[in-house]
C-alpha positions as a Markdown table, in Angstrom:
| # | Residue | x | y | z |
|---|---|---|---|---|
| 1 | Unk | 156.5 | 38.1 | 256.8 |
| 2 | Unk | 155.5 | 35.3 | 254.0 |
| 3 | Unk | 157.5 | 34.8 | 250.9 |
| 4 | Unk | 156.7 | 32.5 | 247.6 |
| 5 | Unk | 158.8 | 32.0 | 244.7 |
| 6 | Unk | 157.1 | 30.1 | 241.3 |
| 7 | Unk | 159.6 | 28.3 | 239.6 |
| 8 | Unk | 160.5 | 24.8 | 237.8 |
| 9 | Unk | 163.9 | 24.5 | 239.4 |
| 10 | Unk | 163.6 | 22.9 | 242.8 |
| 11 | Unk | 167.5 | 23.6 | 243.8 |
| 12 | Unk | 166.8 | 27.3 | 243.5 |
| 13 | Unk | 163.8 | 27.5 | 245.5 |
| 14 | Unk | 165.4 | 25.7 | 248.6 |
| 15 | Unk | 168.6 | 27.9 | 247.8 |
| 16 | Unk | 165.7 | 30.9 | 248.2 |
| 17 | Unk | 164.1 | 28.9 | 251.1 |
| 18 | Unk | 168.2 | 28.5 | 252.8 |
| 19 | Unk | 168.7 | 32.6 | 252.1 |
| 20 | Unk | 165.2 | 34.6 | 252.8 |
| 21 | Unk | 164.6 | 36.1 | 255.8 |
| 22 | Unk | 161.1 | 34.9 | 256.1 |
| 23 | Unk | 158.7 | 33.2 | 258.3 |
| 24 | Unk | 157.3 | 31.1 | 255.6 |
| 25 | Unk | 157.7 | 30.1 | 252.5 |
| 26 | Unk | 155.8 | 28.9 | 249.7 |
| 27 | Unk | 157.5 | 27.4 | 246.9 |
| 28 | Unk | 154.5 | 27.6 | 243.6 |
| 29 | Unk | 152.1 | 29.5 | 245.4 |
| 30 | Unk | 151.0 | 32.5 | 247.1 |
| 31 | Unk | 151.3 | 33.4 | 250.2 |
| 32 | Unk | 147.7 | 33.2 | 251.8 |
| 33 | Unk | 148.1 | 29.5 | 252.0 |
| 34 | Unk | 147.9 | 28.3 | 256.1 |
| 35 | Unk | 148.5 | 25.0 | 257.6 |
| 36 | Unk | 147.0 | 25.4 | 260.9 |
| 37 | Unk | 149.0 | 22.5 | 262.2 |
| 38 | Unk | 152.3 | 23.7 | 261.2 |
| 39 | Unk | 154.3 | 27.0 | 262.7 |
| 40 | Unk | 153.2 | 30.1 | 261.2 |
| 41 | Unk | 154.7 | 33.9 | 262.5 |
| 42 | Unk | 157.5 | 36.3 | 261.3 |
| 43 | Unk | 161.3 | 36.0 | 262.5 |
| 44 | Unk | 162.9 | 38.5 | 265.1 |
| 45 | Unk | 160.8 | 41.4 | 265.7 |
| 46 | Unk | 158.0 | 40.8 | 263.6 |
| 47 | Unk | 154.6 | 40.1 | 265.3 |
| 48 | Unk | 154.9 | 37.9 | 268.4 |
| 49 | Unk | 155.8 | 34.7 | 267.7 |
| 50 | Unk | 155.1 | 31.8 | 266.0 |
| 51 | Unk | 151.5 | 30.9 | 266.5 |
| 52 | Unk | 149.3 | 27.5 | 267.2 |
| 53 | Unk | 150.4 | 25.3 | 271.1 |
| 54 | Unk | 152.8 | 23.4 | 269.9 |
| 55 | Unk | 155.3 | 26.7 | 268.7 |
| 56 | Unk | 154.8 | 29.0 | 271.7 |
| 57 | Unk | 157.0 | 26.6 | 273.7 |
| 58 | Unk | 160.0 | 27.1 | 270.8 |
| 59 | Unk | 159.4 | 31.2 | 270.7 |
| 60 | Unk | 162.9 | 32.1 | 270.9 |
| 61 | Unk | 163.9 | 29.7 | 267.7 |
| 62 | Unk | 164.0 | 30.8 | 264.1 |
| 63 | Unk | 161.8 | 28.0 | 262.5 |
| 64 | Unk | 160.9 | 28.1 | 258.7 |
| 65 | Unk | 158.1 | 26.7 | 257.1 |
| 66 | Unk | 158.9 | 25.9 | 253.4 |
| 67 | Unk | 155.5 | 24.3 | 251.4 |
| 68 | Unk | 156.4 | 22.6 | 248.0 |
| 69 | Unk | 153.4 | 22.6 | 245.7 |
């Protein structure tokens, strides 16, 4: 799952970023940006894992991308 939140207060969106239960997180954009390079999946159950060669080895973590636009 992908959340964004659009806002001109940077402390609240990393508050957001600290208390969503999201794969990724865009902070002042939507959520059909992708960095191929970086980790991108859901957390727990959702889909299989992160994806991309560098994040299958870390599967069983809880990583979080958080963008700043």
């Amino acid at each position: 799952m992908s959340a964004s939140i659009f806002t001109r207060d940077l402390d609240r969106a990393l508050r957001f970023a600290r208390e969503v239960d999201a794969g990724n997180l865009h902070i002042n954009w939507g959520t059909q940006w992708r960095a191929d390079f970086m980790p991108y999946g859901g957390l727990k159950d959702s889909g299989t894992g992160k994806e991309g060669p560098r994040y299958a080895i870390r599967e069983m973590t809880e990583e979080k991308m958080v963008v700043i636009h």
